[in-house]
N, C-alpha and C positions, 0 to 999 in steps of 0.2 A: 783245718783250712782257715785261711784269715781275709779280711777285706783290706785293700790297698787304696789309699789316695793316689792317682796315677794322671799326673796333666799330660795332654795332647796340645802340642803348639805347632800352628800352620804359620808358615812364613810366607808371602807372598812380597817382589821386588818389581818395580817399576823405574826404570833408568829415564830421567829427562833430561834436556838440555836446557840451563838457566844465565839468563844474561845478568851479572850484577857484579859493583866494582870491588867486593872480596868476597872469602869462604864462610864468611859469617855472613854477608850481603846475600849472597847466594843461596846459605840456609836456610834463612827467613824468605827468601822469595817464593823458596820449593814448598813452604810447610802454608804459605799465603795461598800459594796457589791450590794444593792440596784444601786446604779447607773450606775454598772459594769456590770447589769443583771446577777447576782448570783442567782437569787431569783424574782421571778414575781409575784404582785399583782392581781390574780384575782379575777373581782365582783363576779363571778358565784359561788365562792368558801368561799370568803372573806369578803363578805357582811358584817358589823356589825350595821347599821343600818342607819336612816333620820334622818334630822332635818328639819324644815319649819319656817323658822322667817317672817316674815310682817316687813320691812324697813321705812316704812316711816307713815305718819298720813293719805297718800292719798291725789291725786288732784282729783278736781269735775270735772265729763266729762262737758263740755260746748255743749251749744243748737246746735240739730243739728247730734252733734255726735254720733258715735254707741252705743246704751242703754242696748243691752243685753249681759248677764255676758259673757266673752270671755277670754281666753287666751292669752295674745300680747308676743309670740315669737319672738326671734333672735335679742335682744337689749342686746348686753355685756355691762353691766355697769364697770366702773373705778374701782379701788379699793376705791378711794375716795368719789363716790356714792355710793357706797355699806357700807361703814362708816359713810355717813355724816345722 
């Protein structure tokens, strides 16, 4: 049996309406307001959906170690683990 690096990504989408005089005006208005708290992201509302990727090829548990499938919680990987 082996252990897998494995990310879960929640997407969540909020559609507003922005008054500004281009796409770039516009963009900067939406990310001001978003950080302004104009506008709040909720999951419960916002949800657009998962992704589940498998990161790596897997390490082999070695002798000894726990064998049955489990879930190993609370390890933040870097952003550079989660890339490499």
């Amino acid at each position: 049996m082996k252990v897998y690096k494995v990310a879960v990504m929640e997407y969540y989408r909020k559609v507003i309406s922005v008054e500004a005089e281009s796409e770039k005006a516009a963009h900067q208005r939406a990310w001001d307001a978003y950080n302004n708290v104009e506008f709040v992201v909720i999951p419960e509302n916002d949800y657009d959906g998962t992704e589940i990727y498998v990161l790596d090829e897997g390490k082999e548990i070695q002798e000894g170690e726990k064998r049955e499938p489990h879930i190993i919680e609370g390890y933040a990987y870097t952003k550079e683990e989660l890339n490499s």
